[in-house]
Gaussian input, Z-matrix of N, CA and C with variables (Angstrom, degrees):
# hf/3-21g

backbone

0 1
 N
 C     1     B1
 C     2     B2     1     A1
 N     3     B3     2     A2     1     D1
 C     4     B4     3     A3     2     D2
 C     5     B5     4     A4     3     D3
 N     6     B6     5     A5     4     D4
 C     7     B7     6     A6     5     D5
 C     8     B8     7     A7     6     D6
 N     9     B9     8     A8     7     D7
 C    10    B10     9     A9     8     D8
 C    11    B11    10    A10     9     D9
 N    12    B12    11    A11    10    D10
 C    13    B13    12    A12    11    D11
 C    14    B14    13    A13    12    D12
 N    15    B15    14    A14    13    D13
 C    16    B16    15    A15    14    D14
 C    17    B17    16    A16    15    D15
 N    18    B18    17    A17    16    D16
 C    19    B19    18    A18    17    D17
 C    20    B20    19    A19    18    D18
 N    21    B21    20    A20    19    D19
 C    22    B22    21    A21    20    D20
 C    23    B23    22    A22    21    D21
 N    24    B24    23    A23    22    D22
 C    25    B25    24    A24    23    D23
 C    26    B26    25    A25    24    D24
 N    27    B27    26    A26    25    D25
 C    28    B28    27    A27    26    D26
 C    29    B29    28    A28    27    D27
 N    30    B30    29    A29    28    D28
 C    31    B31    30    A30    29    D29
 C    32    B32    31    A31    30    D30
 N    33    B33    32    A32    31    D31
 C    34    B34    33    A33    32    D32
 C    35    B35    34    A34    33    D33
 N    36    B36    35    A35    34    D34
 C    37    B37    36    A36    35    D35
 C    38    B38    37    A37    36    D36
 N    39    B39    38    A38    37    D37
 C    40    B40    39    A39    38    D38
 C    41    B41    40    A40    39    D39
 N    42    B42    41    A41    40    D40
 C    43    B43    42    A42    41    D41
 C    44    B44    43    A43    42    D42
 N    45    B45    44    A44    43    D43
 C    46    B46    45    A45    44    D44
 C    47    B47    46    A46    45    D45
 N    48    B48    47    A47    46    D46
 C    49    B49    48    A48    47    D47
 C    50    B50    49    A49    48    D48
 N    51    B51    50    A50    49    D49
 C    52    B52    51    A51    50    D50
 C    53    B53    52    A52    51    D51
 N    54    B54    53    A53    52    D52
 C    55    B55    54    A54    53    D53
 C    56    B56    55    A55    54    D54
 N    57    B57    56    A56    55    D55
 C    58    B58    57    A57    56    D56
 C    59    B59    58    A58    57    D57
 N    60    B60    59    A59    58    D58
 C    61    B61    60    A60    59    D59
 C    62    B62    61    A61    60    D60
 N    63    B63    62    A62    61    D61
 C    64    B64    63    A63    62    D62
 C    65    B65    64    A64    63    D63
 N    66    B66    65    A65    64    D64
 C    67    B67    66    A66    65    D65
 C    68    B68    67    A67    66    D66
 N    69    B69    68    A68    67    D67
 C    70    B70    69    A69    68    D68
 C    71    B71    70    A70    69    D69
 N    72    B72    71    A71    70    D70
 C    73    B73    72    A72    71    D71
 C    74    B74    73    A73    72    D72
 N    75    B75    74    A74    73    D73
 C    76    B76    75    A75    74    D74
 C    77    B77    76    A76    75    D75
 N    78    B78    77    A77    76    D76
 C    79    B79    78    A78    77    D77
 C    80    B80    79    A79    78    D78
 N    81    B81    80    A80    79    D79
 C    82    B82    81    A81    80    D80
 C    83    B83    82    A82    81    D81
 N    84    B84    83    A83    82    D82
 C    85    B85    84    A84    83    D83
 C    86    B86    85    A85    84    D84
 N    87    B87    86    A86    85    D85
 C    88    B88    87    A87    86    D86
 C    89    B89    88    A88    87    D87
 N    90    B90    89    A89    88    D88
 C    91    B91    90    A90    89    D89
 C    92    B92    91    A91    90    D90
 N    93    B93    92    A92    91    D91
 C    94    B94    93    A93    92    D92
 C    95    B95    94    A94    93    D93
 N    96    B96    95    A95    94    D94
 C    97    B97    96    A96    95    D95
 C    98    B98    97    A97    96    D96
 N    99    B99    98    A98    97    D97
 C   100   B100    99    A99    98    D98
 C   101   B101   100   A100    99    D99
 N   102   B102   101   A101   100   D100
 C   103   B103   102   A102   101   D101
 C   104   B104   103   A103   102   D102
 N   105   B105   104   A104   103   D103
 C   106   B106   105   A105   104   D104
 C   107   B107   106   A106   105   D105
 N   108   B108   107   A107   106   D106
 C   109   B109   108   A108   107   D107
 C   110   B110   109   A109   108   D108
 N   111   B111   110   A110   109   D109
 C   112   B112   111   A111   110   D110
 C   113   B113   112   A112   111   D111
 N   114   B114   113   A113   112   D112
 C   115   B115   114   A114   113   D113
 C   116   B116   115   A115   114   D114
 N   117   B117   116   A116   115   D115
 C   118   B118   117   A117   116   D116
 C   119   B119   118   A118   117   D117
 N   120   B120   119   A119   118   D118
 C   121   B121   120   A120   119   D119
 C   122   B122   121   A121   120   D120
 N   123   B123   122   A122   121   D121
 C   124   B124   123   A123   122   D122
 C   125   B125   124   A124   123   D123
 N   126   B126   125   A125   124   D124
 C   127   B127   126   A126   125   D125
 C   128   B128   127   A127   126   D126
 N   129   B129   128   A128   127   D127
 C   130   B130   129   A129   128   D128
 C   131   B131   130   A130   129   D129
 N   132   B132   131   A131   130   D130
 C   133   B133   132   A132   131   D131
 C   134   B134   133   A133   132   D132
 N   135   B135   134   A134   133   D133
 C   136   B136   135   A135   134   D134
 C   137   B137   136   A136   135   D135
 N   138   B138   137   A137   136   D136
 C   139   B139   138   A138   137   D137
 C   140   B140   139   A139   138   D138
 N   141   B141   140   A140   139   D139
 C   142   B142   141   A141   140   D140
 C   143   B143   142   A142   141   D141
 N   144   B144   143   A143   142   D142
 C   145   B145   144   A144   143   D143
 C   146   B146   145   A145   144   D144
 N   147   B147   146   A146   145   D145
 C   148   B148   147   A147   146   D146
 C   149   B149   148   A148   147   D147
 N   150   B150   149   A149   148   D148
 C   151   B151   150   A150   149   D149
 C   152   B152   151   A151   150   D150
 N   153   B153   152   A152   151   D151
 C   154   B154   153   A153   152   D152
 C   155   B155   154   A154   153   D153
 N   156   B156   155   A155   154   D154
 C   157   B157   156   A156   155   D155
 C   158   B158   157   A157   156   D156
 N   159   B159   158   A158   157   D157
 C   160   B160   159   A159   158   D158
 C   161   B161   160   A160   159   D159
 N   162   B162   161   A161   160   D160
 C   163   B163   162   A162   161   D161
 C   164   B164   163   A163   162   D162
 N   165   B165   164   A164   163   D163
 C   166   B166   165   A165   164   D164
 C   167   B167   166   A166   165   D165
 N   168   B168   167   A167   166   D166
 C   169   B169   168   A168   167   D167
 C   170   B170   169   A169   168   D168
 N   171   B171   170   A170   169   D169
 C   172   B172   171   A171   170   D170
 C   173   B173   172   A172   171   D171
 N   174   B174   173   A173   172   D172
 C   175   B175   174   A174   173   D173
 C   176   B176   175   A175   174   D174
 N   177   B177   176   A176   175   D175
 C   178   B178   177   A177   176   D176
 C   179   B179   178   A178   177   D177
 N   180   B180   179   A179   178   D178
 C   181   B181   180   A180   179   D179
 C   182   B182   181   A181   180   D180
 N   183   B183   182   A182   181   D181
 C   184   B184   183   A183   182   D182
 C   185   B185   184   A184   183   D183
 N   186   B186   185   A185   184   D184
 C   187   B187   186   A186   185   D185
 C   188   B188   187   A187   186   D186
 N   189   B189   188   A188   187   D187
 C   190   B190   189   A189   188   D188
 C   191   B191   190   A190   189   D189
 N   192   B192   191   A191   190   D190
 C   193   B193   192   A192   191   D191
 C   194   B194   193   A193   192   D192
 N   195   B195   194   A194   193   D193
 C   196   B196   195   A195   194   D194
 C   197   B197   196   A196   195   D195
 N   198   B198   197   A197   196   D196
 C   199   B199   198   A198   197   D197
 C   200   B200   199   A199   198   D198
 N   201   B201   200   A200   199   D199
 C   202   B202   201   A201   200   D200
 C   203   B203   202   A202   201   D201
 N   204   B204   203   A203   202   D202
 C   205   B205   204   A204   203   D203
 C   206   B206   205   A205   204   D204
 N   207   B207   206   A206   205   D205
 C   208   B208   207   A207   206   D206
 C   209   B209   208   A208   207   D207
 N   210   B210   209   A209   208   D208
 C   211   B211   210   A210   209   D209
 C   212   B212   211   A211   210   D210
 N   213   B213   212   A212   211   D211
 C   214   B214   213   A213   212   D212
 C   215   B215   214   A214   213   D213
 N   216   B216   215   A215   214   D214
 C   217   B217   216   A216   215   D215
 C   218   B218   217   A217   216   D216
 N   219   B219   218   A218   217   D217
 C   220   B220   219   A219   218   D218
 C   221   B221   220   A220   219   D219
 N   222   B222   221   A221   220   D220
 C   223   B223   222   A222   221   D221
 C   224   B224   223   A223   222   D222
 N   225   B225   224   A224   223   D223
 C   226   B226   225   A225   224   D224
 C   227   B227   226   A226   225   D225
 N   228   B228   227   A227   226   D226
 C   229   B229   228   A228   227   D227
 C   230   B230   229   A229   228   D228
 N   231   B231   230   A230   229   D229
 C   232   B232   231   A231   230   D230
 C   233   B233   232   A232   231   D231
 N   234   B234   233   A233   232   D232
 C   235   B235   234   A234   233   D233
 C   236   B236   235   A235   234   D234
 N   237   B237   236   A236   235   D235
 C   238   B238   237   A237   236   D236
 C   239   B239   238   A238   237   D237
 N   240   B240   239   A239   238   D238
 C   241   B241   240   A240   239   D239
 C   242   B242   241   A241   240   D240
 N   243   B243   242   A242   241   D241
 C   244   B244   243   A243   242   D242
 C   245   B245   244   A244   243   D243
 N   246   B246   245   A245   244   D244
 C   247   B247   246   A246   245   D245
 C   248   B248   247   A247   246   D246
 N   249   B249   248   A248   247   D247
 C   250   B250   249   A249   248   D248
 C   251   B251   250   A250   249   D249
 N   252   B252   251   A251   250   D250
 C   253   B253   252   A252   251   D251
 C   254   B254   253   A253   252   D252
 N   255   B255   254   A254   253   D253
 C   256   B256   255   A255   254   D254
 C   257   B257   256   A256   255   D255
 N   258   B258   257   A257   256   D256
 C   259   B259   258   A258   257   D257
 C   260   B260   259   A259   258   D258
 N   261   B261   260   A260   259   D259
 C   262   B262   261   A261   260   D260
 C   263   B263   262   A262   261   D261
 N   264   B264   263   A263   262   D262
 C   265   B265   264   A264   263   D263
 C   266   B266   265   A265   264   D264
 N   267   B267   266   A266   265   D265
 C   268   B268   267   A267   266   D266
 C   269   B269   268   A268   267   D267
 N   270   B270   269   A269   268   D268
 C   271   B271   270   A270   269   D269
 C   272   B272   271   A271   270   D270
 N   273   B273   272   A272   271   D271
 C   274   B274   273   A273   272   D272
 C   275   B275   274   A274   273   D273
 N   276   B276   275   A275   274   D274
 C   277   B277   276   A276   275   D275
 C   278   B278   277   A277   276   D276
 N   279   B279   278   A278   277   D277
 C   280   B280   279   A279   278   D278
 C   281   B281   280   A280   279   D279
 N   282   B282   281   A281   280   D280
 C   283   B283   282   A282   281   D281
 C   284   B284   283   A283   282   D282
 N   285   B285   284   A284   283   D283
 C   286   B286   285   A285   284   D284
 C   287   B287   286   A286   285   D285
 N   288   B288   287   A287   286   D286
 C   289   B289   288   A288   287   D287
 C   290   B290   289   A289   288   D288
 N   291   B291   290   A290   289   D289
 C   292   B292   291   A291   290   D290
 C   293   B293   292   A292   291   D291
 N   294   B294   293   A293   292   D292
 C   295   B295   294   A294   293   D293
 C   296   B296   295   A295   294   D294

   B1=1.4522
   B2=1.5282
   B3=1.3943
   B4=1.6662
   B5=1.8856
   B6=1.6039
   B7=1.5273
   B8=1.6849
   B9=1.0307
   B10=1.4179
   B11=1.7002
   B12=1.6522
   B13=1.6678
   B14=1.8575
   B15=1.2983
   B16=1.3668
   B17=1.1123
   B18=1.3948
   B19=1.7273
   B20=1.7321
   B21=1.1288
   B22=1.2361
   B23=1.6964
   B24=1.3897
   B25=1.6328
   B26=1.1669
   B27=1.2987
   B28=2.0933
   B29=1.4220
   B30=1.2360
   B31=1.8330
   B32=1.5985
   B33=1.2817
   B34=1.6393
   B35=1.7691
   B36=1.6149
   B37=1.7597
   B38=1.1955
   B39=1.1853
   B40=1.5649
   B41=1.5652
   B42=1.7512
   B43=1.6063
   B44=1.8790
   B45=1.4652
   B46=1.3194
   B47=1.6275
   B48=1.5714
   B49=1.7585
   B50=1.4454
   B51=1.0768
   B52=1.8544
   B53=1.2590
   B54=1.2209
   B55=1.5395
   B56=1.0924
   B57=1.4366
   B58=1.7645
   B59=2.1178
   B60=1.2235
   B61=1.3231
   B62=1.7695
   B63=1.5087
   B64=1.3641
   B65=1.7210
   B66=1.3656
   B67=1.6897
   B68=1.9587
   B69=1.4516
   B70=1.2126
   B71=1.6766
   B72=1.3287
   B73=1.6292
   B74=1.5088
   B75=1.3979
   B76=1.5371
   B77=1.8761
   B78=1.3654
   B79=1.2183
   B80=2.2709
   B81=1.0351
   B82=1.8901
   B83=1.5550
   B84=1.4915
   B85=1.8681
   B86=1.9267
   B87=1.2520
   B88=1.6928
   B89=1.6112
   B90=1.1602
   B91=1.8091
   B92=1.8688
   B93=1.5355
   B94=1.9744
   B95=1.2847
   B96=1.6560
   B97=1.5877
   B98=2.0407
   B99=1.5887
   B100=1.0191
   B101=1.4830
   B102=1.5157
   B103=1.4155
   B104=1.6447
   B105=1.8572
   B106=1.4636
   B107=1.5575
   B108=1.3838
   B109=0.8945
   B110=2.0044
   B111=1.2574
   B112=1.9691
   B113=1.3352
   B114=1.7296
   B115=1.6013
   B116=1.8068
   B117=0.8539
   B118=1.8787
   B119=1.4883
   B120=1.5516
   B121=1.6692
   B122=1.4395
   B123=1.8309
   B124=1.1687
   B125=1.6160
   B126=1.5309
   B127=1.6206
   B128=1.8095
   B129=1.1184
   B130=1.6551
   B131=1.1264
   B132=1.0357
   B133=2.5167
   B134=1.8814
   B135=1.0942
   B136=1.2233
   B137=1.5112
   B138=1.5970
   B139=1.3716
   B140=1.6825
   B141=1.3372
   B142=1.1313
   B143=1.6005
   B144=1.0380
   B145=1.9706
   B146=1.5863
   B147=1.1613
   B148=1.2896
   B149=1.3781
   B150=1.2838
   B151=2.4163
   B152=0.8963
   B153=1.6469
   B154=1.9279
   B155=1.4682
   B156=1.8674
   B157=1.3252
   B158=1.5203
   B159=1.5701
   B160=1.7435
   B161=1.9126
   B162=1.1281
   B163=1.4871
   B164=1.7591
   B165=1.1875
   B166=1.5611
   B167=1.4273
   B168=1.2303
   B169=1.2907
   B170=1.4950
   B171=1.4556
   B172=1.4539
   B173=1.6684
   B174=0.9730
   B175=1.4736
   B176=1.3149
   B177=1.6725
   B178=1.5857
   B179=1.5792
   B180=1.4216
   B181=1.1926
   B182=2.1025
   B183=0.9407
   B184=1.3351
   B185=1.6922
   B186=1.0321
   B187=2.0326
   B188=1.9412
   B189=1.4352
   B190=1.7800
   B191=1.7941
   B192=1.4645
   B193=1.1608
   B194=1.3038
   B195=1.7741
   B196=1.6013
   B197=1.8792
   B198=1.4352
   B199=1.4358
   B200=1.4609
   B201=1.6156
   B202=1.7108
   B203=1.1959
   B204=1.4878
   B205=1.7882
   B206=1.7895
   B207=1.7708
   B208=1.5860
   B209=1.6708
   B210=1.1334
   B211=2.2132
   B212=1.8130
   B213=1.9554
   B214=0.6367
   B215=1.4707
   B216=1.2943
   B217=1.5595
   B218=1.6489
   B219=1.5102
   B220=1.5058
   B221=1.4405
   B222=1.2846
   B223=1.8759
   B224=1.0765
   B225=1.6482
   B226=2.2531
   B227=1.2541
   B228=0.8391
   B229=1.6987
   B230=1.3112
   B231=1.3405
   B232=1.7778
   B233=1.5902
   B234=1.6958
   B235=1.4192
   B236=1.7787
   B237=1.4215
   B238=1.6838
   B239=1.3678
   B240=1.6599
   B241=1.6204
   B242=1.9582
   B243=0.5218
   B244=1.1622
   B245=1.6625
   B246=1.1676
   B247=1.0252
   B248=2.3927
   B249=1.0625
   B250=1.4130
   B251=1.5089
   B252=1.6302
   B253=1.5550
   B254=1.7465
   B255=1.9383
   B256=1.5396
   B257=1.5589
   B258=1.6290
   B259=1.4814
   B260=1.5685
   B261=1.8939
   B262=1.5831
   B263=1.3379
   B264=0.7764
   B265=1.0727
   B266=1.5320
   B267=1.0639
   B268=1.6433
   B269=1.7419
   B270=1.5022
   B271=1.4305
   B272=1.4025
   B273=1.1597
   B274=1.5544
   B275=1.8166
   B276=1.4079
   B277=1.1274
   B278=1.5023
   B279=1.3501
   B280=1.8699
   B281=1.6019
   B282=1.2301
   B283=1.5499
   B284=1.7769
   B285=1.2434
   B286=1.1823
   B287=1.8422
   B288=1.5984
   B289=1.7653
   B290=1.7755
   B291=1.1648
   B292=1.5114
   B293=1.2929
   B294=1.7751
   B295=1.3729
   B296=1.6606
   A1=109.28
   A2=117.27
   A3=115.65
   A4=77.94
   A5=79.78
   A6=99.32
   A7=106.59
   A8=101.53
   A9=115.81
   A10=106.32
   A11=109.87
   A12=94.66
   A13=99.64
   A14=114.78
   A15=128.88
   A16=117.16
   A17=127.72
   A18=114.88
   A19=112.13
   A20=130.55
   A21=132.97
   A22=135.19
   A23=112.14
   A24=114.09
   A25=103.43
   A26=102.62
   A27=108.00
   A28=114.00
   A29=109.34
   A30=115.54
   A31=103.16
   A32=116.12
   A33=110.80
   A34=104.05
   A35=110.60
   A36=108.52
   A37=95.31
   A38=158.54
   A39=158.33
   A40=117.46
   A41=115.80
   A42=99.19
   A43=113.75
   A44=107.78
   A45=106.11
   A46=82.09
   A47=121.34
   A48=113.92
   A49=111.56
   A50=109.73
   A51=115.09
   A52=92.20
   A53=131.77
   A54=105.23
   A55=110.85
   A56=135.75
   A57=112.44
   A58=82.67
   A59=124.22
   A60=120.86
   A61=106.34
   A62=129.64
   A63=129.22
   A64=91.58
   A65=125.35
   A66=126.06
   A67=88.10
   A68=117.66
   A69=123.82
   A70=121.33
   A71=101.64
   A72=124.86
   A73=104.21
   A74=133.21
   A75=110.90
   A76=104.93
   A77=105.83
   A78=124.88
   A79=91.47
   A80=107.68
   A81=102.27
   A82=115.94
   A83=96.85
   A84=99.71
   A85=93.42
   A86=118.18
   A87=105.35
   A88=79.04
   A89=148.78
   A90=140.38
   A91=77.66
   A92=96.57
   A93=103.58
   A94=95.36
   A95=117.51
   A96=112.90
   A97=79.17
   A98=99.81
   A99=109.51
   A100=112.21
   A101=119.25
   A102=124.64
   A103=91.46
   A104=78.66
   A105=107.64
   A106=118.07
   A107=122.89
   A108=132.08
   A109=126.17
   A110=126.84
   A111=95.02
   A112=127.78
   A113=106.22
   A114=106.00
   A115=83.69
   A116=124.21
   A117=113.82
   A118=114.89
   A119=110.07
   A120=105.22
   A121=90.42
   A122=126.89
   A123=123.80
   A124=107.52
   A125=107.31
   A126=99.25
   A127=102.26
   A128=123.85
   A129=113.70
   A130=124.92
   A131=97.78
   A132=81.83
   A133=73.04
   A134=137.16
   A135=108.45
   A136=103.22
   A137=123.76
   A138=123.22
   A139=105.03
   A140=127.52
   A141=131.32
   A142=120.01
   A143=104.37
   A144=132.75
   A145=111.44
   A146=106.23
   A147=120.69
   A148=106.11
   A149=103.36
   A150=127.27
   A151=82.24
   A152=85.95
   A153=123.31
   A154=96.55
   A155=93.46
   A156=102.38
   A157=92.25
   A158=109.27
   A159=91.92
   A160=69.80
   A161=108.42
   A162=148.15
   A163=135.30
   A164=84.21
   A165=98.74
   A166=151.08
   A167=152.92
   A168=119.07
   A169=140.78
   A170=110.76
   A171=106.32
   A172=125.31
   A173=127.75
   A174=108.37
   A175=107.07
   A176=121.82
   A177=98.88
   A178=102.73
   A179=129.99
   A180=127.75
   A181=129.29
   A182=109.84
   A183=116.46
   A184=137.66
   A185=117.32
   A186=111.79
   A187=84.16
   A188=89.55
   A189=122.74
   A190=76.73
   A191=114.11
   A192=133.65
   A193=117.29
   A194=105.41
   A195=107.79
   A196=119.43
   A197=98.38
   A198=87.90
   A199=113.14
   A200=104.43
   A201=101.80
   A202=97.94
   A203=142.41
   A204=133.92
   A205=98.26
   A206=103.31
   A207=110.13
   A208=82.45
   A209=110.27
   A210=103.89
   A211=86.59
   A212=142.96
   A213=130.69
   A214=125.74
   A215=107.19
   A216=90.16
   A217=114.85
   A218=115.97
   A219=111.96
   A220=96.50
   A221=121.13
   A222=111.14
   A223=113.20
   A224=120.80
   A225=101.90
   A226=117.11
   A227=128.32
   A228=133.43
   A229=101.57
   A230=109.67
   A231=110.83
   A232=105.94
   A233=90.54
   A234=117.45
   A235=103.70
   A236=125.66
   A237=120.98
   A238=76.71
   A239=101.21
   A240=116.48
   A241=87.48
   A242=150.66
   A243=136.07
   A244=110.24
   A245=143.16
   A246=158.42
   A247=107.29
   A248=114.76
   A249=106.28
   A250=95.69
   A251=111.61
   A252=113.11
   A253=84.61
   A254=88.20
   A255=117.76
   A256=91.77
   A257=85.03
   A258=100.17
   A259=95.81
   A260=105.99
   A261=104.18
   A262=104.49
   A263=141.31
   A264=166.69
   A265=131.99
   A266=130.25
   A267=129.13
   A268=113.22
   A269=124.22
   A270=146.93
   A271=104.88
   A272=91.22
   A273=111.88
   A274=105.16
   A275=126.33
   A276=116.36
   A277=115.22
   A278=106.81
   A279=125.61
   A280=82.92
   A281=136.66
   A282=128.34
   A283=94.38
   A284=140.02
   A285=140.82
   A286=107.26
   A287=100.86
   A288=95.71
   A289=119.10
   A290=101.72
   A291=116.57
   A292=105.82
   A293=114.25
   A294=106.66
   A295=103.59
   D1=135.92
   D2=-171.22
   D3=-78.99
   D4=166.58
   D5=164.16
   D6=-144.72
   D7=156.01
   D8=-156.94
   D9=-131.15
   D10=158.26
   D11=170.25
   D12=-159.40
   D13=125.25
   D14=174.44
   D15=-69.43
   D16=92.59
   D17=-176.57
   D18=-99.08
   D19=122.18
   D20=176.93
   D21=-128.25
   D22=149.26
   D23=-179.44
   D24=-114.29
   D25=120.33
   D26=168.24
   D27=-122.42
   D28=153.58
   D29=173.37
   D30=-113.17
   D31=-27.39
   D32=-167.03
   D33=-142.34
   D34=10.80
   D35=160.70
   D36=92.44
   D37=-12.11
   D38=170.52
   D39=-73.39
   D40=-27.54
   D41=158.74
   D42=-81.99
   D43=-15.87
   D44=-150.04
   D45=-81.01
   D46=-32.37
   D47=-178.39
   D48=-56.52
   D49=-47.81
   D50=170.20
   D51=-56.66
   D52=-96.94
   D53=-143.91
   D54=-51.12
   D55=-27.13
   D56=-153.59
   D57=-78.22
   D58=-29.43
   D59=-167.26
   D60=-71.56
   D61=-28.33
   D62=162.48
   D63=-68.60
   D64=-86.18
   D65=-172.45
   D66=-5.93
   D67=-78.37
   D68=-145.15
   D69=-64.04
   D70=-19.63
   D71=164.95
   D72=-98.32
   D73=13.51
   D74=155.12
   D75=-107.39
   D76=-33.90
   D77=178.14
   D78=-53.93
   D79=-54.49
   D80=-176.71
   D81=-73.47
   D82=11.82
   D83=178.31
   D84=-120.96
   D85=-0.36
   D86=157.95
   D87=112.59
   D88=4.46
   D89=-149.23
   D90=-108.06
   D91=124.12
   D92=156.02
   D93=-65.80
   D94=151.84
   D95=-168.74
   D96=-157.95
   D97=132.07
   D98=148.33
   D99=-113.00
   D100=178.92
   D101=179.42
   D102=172.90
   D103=121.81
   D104=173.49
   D105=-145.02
   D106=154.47
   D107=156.23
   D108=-13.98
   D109=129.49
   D110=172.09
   D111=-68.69
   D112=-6.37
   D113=-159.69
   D114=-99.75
   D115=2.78
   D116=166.55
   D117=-120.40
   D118=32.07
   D119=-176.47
   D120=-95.94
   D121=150.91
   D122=144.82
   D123=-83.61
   D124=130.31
   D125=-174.61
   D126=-82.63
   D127=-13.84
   D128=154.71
   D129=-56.21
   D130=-5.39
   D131=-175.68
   D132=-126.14
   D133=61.19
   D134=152.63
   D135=-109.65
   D136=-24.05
   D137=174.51
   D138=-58.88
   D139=18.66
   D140=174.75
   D141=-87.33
   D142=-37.35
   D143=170.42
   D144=-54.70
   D145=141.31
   D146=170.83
   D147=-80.83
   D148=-57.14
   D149=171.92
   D150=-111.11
   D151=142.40
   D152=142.24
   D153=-130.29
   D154=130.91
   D155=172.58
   D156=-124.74
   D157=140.57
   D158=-171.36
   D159=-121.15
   D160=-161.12
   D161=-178.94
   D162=153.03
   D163=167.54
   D164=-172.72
   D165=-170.08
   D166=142.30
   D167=-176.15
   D168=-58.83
   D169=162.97
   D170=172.22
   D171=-72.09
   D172=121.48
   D173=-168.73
   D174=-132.64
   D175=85.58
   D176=177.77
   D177=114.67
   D178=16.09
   D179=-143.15
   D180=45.89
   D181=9.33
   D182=165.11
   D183=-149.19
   D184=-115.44
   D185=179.40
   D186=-107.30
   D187=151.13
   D188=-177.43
   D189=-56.99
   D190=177.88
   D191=-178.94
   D192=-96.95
   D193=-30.94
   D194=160.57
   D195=-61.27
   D196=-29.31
   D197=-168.08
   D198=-84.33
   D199=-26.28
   D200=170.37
   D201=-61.54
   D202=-52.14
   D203=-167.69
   D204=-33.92
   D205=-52.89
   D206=-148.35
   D207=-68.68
   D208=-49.53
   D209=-147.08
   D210=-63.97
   D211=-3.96
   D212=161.15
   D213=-72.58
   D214=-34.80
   D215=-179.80
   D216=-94.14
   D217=27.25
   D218=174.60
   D219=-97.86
   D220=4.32
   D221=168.18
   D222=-66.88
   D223=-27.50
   D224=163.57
   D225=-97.01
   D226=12.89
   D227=167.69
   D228=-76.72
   D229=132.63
   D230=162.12
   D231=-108.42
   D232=107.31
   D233=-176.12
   D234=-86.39
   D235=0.89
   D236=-142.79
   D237=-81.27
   D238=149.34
   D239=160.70
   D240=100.09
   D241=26.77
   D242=-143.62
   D243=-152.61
   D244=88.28
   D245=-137.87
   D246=-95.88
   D247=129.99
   D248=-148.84
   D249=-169.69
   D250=138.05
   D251=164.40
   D252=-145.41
   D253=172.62
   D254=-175.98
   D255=-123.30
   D256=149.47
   D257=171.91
   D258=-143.08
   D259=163.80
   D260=175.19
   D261=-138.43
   D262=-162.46
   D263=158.02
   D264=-121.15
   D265=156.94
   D266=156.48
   D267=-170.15
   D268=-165.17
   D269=151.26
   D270=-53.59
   D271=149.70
   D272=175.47
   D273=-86.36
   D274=-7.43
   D275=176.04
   D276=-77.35
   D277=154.11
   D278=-151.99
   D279=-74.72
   D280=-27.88
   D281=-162.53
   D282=-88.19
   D283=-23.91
   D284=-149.18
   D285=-49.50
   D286=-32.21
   D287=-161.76
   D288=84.45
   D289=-163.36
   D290=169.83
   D291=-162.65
   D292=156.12
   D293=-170.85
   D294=-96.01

Protein backbone atom coordinates (compact mmCIF):
# COMPACT_ATOMS: atom_id res chain seq x y z
CA UNK A 1 0.00 0.00 0.00
CA UNK A 2 1.64 3.52 -1.00
CA UNK A 3 1.59 5.83 1.84
CA UNK A 4 1.39 9.30 1.50
CA UNK A 5 1.72 12.52 3.89
CA UNK A 6 0.10 16.19 3.66
CA UNK A 7 2.44 18.65 5.17
CA UNK A 8 1.05 22.16 5.71
CA UNK A 9 1.50 26.01 7.00
CA UNK A 10 -1.56 28.04 8.01
CA UNK A 11 -2.09 31.52 9.68
CA UNK A 12 -6.00 31.59 9.56
CA UNK A 13 -6.99 27.45 8.92
CA UNK A 14 -7.69 27.71 5.10
CA UNK A 15 -4.38 25.79 3.98
CA UNK A 16 -4.80 23.30 6.83
CA UNK A 17 -8.80 22.73 5.27
CA UNK A 18 -7.17 21.83 1.92
CA UNK A 19 -4.91 19.59 3.03
CA UNK A 20 -6.89 17.66 5.52
CA UNK A 21 -9.58 17.72 2.26
CA UNK A 22 -6.57 16.25 -0.34
CA UNK A 23 -5.32 13.82 3.04
CA UNK A 24 -9.19 12.77 2.88
CA UNK A 25 -9.42 12.02 -0.97
CA UNK A 26 -6.10 10.03 -0.92
CA UNK A 27 -7.10 8.16 2.24
CA UNK A 28 -10.79 7.20 -0.22
CA UNK A 29 -8.43 5.93 -3.08
CA UNK A 30 -6.88 3.00 -0.52
CA UNK A 31 -3.36 5.54 0.00
CA UNK A 32 -2.31 5.37 4.17
CA UNK A 33 -2.22 9.23 4.44
CA UNK A 34 -0.83 11.16 7.23
CA UNK A 35 -1.25 15.04 7.45
CA UNK A 36 0.22 17.32 9.82
CA UNK A 37 1.02 20.56 10.59
CA UNK A 38 5.14 21.60 9.36
CA UNK A 39 6.06 22.65 12.85
CA UNK A 40 5.28 18.78 14.09
CA UNK A 41 6.89 16.91 11.06
CA UNK A 42 10.05 14.80 11.98
CA UNK A 43 11.98 15.50 8.69
CA UNK A 44 13.70 11.87 9.26
CA UNK A 45 10.81 9.62 8.71
CA UNK A 46 9.80 11.61 5.74
CA UNK A 47 12.05 9.34 3.35
CA UNK A 48 9.37 6.99 4.66
CA UNK A 49 6.47 8.29 2.12
CA UNK A 50 5.72 7.21 -1.09
CA UNK A 51 4.08 11.33 -1.65
CA UNK A 52 4.82 14.43 -0.08
CA UNK A 53 2.40 16.95 -0.70
CA UNK A 54 3.39 19.97 1.42
CA UNK A 55 1.46 23.42 1.08
CA UNK A 56 0.84 26.68 2.24
CA UNK A 57 -0.05 30.17 2.26
CA UNK A 58 0.88 33.06 0.20
CA UNK A 59 2.55 35.52 2.33
CA UNK A 60 4.21 38.53 0.84
CA UNK A 61 3.98 37.43 -2.76
CA UNK A 62 5.59 34.00 -1.99
CA UNK A 63 5.87 30.76 0.74
CA UNK A 64 4.93 31.86 4.67
CA UNK A 65 8.43 32.13 6.35
CA UNK A 66 7.78 28.97 8.32
CA UNK A 67 7.56 27.01 5.23
CA UNK A 68 10.75 28.42 3.56
CA UNK A 69 12.51 27.46 7.24
CA UNK A 70 10.80 23.75 6.56
CA UNK A 71 11.56 23.39 2.43
CA UNK A 72 15.19 24.38 4.11
CA UNK A 73 15.92 21.65 6.06
CA UNK A 74 14.73 18.95 3.34
CA UNK A 75 18.23 19.76 1.56
CA UNK A 76 19.79 16.65 3.71
CA UNK A 77 17.12 14.33 3.35
CA UNK A 78 17.39 12.09 0.37
CA UNK A 79 13.97 12.57 -0.96
CA UNK A 80 15.22 11.08 -4.81
CA UNK A 81 12.75 8.52 -6.20
CA UNK A 82 10.14 10.01 -4.43
CA UNK A 83 7.13 11.40 -6.05
CA UNK A 84 5.61 14.96 -4.40
CA UNK A 85 3.63 18.24 -5.41
CA UNK A 86 3.01 21.87 -3.71
CA UNK A 87 0.01 23.58 -3.37
CA UNK A 88 -0.84 27.29 -1.89
CA UNK A 89 -3.22 29.05 -1.13
CA UNK A 90 -4.04 32.87 -0.88
CA UNK A 91 -6.85 36.06 -1.21
CA UNK A 92 -8.83 36.45 -3.88
CA UNK A 93 -7.30 39.98 -4.39
CA UNK A 94 -5.63 40.56 -8.04
CA UNK A 95 -2.39 41.94 -6.01
CA UNK A 96 -2.17 38.64 -3.83
CA UNK A 97 0.84 36.87 -6.01
CA UNK A 98 1.58 33.18 -5.56
CA UNK A 99 4.05 31.53 -3.40
Amino acid sequence: MKKAIVIYDTKFGNTEKVARALALGMEKEGIMIDCAKLDKIEIGRLAEYDLLAIGGPTHAFGASKPMKNFLKKLKGINLEHKNAFAFDTKNKYRWAGSA
